[in-house]
C-alpha positions in Angstrom: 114.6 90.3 117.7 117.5 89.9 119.6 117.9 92.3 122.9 122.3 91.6 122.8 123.6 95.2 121.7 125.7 95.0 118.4 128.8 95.9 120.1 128.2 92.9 122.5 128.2 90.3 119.6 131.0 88.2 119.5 132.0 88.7 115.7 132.0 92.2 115.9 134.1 92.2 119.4 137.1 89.7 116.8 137.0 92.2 113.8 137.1 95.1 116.6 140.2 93.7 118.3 141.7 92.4 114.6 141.8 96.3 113.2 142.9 97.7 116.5 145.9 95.4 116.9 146.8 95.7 112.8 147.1 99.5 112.9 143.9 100.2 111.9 142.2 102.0 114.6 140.2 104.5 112.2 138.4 101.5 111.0 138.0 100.0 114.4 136.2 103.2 115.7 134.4 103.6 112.3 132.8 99.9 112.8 132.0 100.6 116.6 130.2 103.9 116.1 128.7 102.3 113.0 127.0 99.6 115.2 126.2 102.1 118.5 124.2 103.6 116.0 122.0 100.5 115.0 121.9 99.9 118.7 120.7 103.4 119.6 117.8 103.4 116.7 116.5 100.0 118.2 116.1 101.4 121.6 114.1 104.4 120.1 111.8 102.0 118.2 111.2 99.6 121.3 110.2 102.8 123.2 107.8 104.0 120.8 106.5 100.5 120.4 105.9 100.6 124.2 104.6 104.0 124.1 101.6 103.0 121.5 99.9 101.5 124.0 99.6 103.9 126.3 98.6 106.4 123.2 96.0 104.1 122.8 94.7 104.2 126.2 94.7 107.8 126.3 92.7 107.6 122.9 90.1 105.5 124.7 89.4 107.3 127.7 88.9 111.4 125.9 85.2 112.1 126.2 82.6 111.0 123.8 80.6 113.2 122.3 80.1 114.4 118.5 83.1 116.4 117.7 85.6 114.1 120.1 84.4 110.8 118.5 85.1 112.1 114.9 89.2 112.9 116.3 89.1 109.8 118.2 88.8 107.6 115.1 91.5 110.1 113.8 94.0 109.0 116.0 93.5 105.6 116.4 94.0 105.6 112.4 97.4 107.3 113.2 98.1 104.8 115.8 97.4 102.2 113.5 99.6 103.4 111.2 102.7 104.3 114.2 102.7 100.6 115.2 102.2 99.2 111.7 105.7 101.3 110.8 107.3 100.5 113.8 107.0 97.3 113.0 108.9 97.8 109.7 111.7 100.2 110.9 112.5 97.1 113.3 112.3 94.0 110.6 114.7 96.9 108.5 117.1 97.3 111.4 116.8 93.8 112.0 118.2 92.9 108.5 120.8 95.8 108.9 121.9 94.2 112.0 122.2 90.5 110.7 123.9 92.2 107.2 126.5 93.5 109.5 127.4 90.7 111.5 127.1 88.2 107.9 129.5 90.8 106.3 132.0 90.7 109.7 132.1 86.8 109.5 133.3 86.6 106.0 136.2 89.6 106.9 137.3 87.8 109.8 137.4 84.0 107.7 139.4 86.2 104.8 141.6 87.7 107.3 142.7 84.0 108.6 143.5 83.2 105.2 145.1 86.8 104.0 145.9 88.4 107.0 145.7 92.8 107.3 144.9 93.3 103.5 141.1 91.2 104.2 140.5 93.5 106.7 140.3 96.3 104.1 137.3 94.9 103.0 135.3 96.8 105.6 134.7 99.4 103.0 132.2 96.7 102.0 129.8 97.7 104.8 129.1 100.8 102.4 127.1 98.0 101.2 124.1 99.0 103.8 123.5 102.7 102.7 121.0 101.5 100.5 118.9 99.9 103.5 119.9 103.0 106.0 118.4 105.5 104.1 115.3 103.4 103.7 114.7 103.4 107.1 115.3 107.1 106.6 112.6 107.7 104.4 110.3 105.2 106.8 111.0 107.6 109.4 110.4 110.7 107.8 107.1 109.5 106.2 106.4 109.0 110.5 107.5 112.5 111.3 105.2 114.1 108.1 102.1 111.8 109.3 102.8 113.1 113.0 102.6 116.7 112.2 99.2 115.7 110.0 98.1 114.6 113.5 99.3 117.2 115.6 97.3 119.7 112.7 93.9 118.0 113.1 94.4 118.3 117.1 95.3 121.8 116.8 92.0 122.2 114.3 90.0 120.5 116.5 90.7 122.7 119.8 90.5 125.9 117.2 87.2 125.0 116.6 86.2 123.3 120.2 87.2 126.9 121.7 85.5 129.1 119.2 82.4 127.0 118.9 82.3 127.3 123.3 83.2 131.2 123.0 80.2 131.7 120.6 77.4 129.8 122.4 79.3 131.5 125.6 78.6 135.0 123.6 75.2 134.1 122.4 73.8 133.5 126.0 75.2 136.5 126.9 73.6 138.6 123.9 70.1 137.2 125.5 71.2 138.6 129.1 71.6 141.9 127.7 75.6 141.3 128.3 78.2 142.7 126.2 80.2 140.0 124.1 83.7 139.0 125.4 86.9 139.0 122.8 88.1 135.8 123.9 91.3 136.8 121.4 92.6 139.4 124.0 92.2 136.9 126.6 95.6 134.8 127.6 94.4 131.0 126.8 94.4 128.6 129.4 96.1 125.0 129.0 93.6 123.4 127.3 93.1 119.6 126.9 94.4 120.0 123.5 97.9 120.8 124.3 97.6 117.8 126.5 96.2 115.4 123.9 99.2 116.4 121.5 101.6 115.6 124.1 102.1 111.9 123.2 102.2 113.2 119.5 105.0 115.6 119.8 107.3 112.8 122.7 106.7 110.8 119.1 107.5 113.3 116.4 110.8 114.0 119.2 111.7 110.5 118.6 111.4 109.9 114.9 113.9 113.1 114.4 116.4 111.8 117.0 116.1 108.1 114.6 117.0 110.5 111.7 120.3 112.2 113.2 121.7 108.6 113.8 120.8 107.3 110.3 122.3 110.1 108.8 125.4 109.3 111.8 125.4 105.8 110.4 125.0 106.6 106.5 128.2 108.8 107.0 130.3 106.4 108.8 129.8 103.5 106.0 130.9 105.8 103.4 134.1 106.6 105.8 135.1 103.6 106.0 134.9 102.9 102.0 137.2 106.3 102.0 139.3 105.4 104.4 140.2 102.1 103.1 141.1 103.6 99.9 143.1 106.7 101.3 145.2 103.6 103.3 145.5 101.8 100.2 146.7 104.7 98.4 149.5 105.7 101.1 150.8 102.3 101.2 151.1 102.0 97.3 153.3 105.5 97.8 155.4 104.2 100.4 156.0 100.8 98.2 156.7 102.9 95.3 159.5 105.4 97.3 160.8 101.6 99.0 161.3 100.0 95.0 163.2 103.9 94.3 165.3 103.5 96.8 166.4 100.0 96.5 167.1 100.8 92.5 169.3 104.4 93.5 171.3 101.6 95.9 171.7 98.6 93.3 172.8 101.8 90.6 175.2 104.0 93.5 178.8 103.3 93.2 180.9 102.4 95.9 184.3 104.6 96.4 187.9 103.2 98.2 189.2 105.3 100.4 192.9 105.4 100.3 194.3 104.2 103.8 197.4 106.4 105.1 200.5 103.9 105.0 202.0 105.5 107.7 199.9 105.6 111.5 199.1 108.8 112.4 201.2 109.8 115.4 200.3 112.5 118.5 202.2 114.3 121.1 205.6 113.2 122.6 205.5 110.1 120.2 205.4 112.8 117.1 208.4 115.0 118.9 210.4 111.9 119.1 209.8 110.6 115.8 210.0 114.3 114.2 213.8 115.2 116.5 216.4 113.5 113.9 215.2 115.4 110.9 214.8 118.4 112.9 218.9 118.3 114.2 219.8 117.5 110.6 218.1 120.3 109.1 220.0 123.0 112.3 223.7 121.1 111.3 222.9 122.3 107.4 222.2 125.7 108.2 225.2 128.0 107.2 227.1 125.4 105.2 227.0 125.9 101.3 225.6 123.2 99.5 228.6 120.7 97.5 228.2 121.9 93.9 230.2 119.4 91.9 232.1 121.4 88.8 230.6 119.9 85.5 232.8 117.6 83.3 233.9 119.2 80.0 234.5 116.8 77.8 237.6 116.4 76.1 237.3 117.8 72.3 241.2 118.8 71.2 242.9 122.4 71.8 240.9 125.2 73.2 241.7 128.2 71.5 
């Protein structure tokens, strides 16, 4: 497997910097956090990879005797099967990390050739929910197995410390001794706790891998939703754009009448105003002419 991070690979850095820079920074950060994610679940199973060995060696080196040998070949069985899923949850991740790149390739070669509307297309990466949540249910199977394990350890020390307290009883039946209730006693760390320590740094791990599956599962199917909720508002703002361009093409257009003569203001008005002013004082007082009407001629009056 490849140790470059997701966010470090070159494709995904272009479609990164192609959303951002077409107004499409949702997507952008839905793709980044998308592909921290796949990062952060590939650290987790390198560590417990790492970590088997050392469970192993623990394994190895608990006592031998009866009882111990019979939860010895226990846990090597579970180690067994850790390292055998491991190895799947990584081939799985390793698949959802080359479907992600393969899928950014093609958007960025449609984008060359379409421009913004191929970038839409990264509601396609709802394409890997399928393979997410089958590494889910890899995972869980690891945390139900663990807690299987960390039941037979408990079992074990149950019955390691009741079978001690009872021969520890029984000796002191024979020395006339009264029996202790080892049940109102506060109980030591035992090596128990400390064999289930590796068990529970495991089951710890598996549950973080389960959070960012369900972080990644959540951000494909936002980015399907988002693509259509951007699709949607640009088919409303095209649909108000053709209205408005029909209400123009259908308005009509009104003259407005120009005044023929300039508008005038101040002394200019006065001046212009003064003659029909003077003529309108020399009237006052004088009775208007009233010509007499003309009777015409029509023979003797009477």
């Amino acid at each position: 497997m490849e140790d470059r991070p997701m966010t470090g690979e070159e494709v995904i850095q272009q479609i990164l910097g192609a959303l951002n820079g077409n107004g499409m920074q949702q997507a952008a950060n839905g793709v980044y956090e998308l592909c921290t994610y796949v990062d952060s679940m590939t650290h987790k199973v390198e560590e417990m990879t790492d970590e088997i060995a050392t469970l192993r060696d623990y394994i190895q080196k608990m006592e031998d005797d009866k009882f111990a040998n019979k939860l010895k070949k226990s846990l090597n069985e579970a180690a067994d099967r850790l390292e055998e899923r491991c190895n799947q949850i990584k081939e799985q991740l390793f698949e959802v990390k080359e479907s992600i790149k393969n899928k950014a390739s093609e958007i960025m070669d449609d984008f060359k050739k379409r421009g913004k509307e191929a970038l839409n297309r990264v509601s396609e990466f709802v394409g890997l929910k399928d393979k997410l949540m089958k590494i889910r249910d890899k995972v869980k199977e690891g945390i139900a197995d663990t807690n299987r394990t960390l039941s037979k350890i408990d079992a074990f020390g149950e019955g390691m410390r009741e079978a001690g307290q009872k021969i520890a009883n029984t000796f002191r039946t024979f020395a006339d001794k009264e029996e202790v209730d080892y049940s109102q006693k506060e109980q030591k760390f035992s090596k128990t706790e400390l064999a289930k320590k590796p068990w529970q740094w495991q089951k710890r791990v598996y549950e973080s891998m389960v959070l960012r599956l369900d972080g990644a599962i959540d951000k494909v199917e936002d980015l399907a939703r988002d693509v259509e909720l951007n699709r949607a508002k640009d088919k409303q703002v095209e649909a108000v754009d053709r209205a408005e361009e029909v209400v123009q093409e259908f308005t009509p257009t009104f003259a407005v009448a120009e005044p023929t003569e300039e508008y005038q203001y101040g002394a200019e008005a006065f001046e212009a105003a003064f003659p029909k002013m003077e003529q309108a004082k020399s009237m006052e007082g004088k009775a208007p002419d009233v010509k007499a009407p003309t009777v015409p001629k029509t023979g003797k009056v009477r």
